[in-house]
Each structure stands twice: as structure tokens, then as C-alpha cells.
N, C-alpha and C positions, 0 to 999 in steps of 0.2 A: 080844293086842288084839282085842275083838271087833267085827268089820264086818257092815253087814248088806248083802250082796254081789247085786244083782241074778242069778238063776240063770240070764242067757244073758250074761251078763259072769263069771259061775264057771266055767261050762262051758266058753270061751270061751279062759280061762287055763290051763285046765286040760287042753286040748287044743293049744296054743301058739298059737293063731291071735291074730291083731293085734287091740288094745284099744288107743283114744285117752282119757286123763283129760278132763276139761273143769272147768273152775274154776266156781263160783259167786255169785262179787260182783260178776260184770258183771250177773249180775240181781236182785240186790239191791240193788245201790250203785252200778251201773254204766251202767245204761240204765232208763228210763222208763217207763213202765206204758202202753202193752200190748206197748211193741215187745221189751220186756223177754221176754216167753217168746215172744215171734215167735220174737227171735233165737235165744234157748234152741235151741227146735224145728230150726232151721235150723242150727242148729253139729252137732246129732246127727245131722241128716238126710245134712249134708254128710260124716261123717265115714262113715256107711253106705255114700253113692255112692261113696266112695274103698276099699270095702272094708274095712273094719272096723267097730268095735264101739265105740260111744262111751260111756261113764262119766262122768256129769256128779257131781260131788260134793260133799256137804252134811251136815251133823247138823240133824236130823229129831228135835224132841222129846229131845233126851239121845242119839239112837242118831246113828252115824257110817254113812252109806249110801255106797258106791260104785256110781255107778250109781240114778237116780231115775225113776220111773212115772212116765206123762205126768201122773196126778192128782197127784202126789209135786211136779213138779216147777211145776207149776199152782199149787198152794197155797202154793209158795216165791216165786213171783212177785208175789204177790199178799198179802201177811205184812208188815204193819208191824214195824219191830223189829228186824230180824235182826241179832244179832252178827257183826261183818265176825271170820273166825276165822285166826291165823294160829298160830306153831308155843304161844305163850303162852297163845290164848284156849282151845286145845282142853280143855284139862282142865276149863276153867274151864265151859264151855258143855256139855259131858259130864256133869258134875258136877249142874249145876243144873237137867239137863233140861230144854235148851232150842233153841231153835234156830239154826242158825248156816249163814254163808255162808264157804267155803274162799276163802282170799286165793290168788297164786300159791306162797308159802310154804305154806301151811295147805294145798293140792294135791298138791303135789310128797308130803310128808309122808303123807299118806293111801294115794295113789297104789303110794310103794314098799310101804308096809303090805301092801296088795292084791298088788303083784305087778306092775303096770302100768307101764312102763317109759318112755312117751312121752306127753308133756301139749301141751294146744294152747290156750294163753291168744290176748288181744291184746297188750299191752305188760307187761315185767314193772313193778315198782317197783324206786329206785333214790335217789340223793342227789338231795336238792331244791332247787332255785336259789335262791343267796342261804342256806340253812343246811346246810353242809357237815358239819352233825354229824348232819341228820338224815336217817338212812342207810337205806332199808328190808329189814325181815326176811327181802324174798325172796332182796338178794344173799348174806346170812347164809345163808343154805337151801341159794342156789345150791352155793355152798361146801363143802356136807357130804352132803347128798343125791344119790343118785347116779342123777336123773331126766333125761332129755333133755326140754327145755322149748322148744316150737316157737313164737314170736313176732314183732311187727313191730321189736323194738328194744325200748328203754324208750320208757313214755311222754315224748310230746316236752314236756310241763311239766316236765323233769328238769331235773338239771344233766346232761349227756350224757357232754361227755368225766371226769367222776369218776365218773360211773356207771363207764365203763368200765374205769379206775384201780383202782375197789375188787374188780372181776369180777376184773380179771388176778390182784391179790395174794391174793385167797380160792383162786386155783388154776383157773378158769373156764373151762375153751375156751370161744369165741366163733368158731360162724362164721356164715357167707355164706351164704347158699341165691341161684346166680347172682350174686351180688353182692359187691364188693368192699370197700364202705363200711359202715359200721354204720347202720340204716334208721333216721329221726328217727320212727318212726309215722304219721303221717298224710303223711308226704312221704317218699319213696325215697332220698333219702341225705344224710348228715348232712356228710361232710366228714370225716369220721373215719376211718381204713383201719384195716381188719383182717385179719388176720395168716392166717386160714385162710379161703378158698371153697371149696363144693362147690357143684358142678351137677347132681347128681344124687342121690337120695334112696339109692341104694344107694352112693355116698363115705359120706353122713353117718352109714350104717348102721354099715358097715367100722370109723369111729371109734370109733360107738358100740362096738360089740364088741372093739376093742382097749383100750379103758377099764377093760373087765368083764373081761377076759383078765390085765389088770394089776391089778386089785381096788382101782383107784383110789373112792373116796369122792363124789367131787366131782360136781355135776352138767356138765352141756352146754347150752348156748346155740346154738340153732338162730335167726337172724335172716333172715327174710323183708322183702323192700321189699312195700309196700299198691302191690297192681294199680295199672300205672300210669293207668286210666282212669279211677279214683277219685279220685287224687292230691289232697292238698291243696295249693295255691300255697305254696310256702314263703314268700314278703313277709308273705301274710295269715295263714298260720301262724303266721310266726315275731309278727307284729303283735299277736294274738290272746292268743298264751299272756301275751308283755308286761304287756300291758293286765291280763290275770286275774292273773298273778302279784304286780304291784302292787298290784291293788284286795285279795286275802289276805291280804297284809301290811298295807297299809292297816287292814281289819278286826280284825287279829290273829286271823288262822284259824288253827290247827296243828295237829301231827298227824296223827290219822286222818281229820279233817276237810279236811283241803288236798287232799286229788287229789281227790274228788268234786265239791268248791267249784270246782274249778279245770277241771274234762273237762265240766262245768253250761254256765260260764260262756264258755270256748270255742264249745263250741257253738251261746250265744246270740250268739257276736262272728262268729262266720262263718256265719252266717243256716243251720245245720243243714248246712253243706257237713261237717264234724269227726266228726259222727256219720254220715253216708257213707260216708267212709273206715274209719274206727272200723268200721262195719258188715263192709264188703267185706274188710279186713285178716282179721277172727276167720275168716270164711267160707276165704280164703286159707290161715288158718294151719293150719284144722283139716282141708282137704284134704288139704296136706302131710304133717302129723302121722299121718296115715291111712298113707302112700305109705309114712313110715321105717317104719312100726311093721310093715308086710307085708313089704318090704325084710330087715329086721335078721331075718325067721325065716330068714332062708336064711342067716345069722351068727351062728348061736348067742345 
């Protein structure tokens, strides 16, 4: 498979020091123009201060980059079009030389390519309220790929507890970072309990390497709660997504179009508080993701 590898994310690998993934269609699909490569900027910068080496990933023109230049990642912000890519669209957007934004599937995927071991999204995708058939790619992913993916939970437009139904049967660990419940995203716990915590980035490490010690397949689920200072109210949370999840079906949105229609529209019901948290949760996650990824070199 040919990558086109940033040479201080090669070097990097190739001396064993900690590299964090970072996904792509938060700034395509996922946030707004300009705060879109703010954030960008600011997920790499924070994975720096945590020590490490951030790998933001995207297809560029037909080529598969791990790892993008601030000009590289400039002209991805700012690109009408982009193909959201998950483990289906890659060949397709390869093929046609074009360009494309990595989903948390479409990451995860690239990622072990490379070598990178640990990804720092904000929410993954999951079963969607109201159709319980439509399931996303990334729990399929989760299940075969053998990345640890650091996040808030699934997004809270989910359906949550079959999110978590499908994780356990694909084979999933799911834990806790501090926390005992499964994080709804923009609010610190859902009411859901789960079955493993760790408090500390070298537990989660220890796992991680007992996984690869057993030559399990499967990824890891790292769930973070969003800083409690961000927090969204759960009433006006839970109120919010309501409201969007009925006005999509009203529309008849589906698809690949229902979580952007639906994280838009949140955010215009809670007066920009959604994208707040949403902010402060990536910044979060990709701290963390930094911490395991130093962590696990002292774990093979």
C-alpha cells in the first residue's frame, strides 16, 4: 500500500516514539469554516504539548497522506466537495484521484497501514435513533482493526445503549478513562455502566499490550467524559437532539447526510453551546491519546 508519510511522522515510527492519528471530516463535514482548521491546528498542537507527534489523515488528489502540511491541511479546509471516506470509499477516491476526508473507520484503517497505533477522534459513529438497521462502519472497523481509538462516547444523536450492544458483540473492549459510565458527548454520562475503568493512561496502555500479546484483531474503545466546564446541560441536550432527530425524519434525510444535518442543527438549538463542548471534548481527547501513546512505549 503506498502512503505518502510525513518524514517526521516516518522518523518518528521508526524510532518508536508516540504518534496520535487524527481523523479528517471534522474539517470537512464536521465544523465550519474558519473554525474548521482553527480546530485542526489546535488538535495537532495539543497532541505536541502532550508529547507526541500528531498524523492528521486525508487523500490528497488520489494520494493517501498520513500526516498533512499546514499548506496541505489549509487547502483541505477550505475544498468544496470532499468525499467523507470510510473503509468503501477508499479505493473509490484513490482510484479517481481525488480527494477525500478519513471518517473514524476510514482512520483507524490508514492508521494501522502506517503503523500508528492510537487515534484521537471526538465521537465515534454508531446505530441511529429510530433505525436500528443503520449501523455505522466505524463499529464494523471497530471489530477488525486492531487500533485504540480515544473519544467522548458515540455522538449523543445516537441510539446509545445499541451503540453499545453492537461494540460488545463485534468483540470491543469499551473503557472508562476516570469514569464509570459511557460518556453521552457533549454531557459526562449517559447512565449506561461499563464494565472496565482505567485512571490512568499507563492501565489503558497495559491493555493495550495485552491485546497485541494475544494477537487479538479487535480494536479498543477509550471513552473520555467532555471537561466538566464545558458540559452541555443534559435537559437542553437531550431537548436538542429531539428536536433535530425529528425535524430529519420529518425531511427524510438519511445516510451519510443524517449526522451533519443533525451536529448543524444541534448547535443552532443550543445557541452554539454543542459546538463548545464538541470543541473542548477533541482538545481533551487528543491530550490523552498523546499520554497512551508515550505510555504503551514502555509496553511493547
Amino acid at each position: 500500500m503506498k502512503l505518502t508519510i510525513l518524514p517526521e511522522i516516518r522518523d518518528a515510527l521508526a524510532a518508536n516514539r508516540p504518534v496520535v492519528a487524527l481523523e479528517s471530516t471534522l474539517i470537512t463535514h464536521g465544523l465550519p469554516r474558519p473554525i474548521n482548521l482553527e480546530t485542526a491546528r489546535n488538535l495537532e498542537a495539543a497532541v505536541r504539548a502532550s508529547g507526541a507527534v500528531p498524523a492528521t489523515i486525508a487523500i490528497l488528489r488520489g494520494e493517501i497522506h498520513v500526516g498533512l502540511t499546514d499548506t496541505e491541511l489549509a487547502r483541505l479546509a477550505n475544498t468544496d466537495h470532499v468525499r467523507k471516506c470510510s473503509r468503501r470509499d477508499l479505493p473509490i477516491v484513490v482510484g479517481m484521484q481525488a480527494d477525500g476526508a478519513t471518517t473514524v473507520a476510514g482512520t483507524m484503517i490508514v492508521a494501522h497501514w502506517a503503523g500508528i497505533r492510537i487515534f484521537a477522534t471526538g465521537g465515534i459513529g454508531g446505530v441511529h435513533r429510530g433505525h436500528p438497521a443503520d449501523i455505522s462502519a466505524d463499529l464494523t472497523e471497530l471489530g477488525r482493526t486492531p487500533i485504540t481509538v480515544v473519544c467522548a462516547g458515540a455522538k449523543a444523536i445516537l441510539d446509545l445503549p445499541l451503540t453499545l450492544e453492537v461494540l460488545e458483540t463485534n468483540g470491543v473492549p469499551v473503557i472508562g478513562y476516570q469514569c464509570s459510565e459511557f460518556p453521552a458527548f457533549y454531557t459526562r454520562a449517559s447512565g449506561l455502566p461499563l464494565d472496565v475503568r482505567c485512571d490512568t493512561a499507563d492501565q489503558i496502555a497495559k491493555i493495550i499490550a495485552a491485546r497485541d500479546a494475544q494477537k487479538l484483531t479487535t480494536g479498543i474503545l477509550v471513552t473520555v467524559p467532555v471537561p466538566e466546564s464545558d458540559e452541555l446541560p443534559r435537559a437542553l441536550a437531550d431537548q436538542a437532539i429531539a428536536q433535530a432527530v425529528t425535524e430529519a425524519d420529518a425531511k427524510g434525510i438519511s445516510g451519510k447526510d443524517v449526522t451533519p444535518f443533525l451536529l448543524a442543527r444541534v448547535t443552532e438549538l443550543t445557541a452554539g453551546r454543542s459546538r463548545t463542548a464538541n470543541t473542548a471534548l477533541l482538545l481533551n481527547n487528543a491530550r490523552l491519546a498523546a499520554q497512551i501513546a508515550t505510555a504503551l512505549q514502555n509496553h511493547g
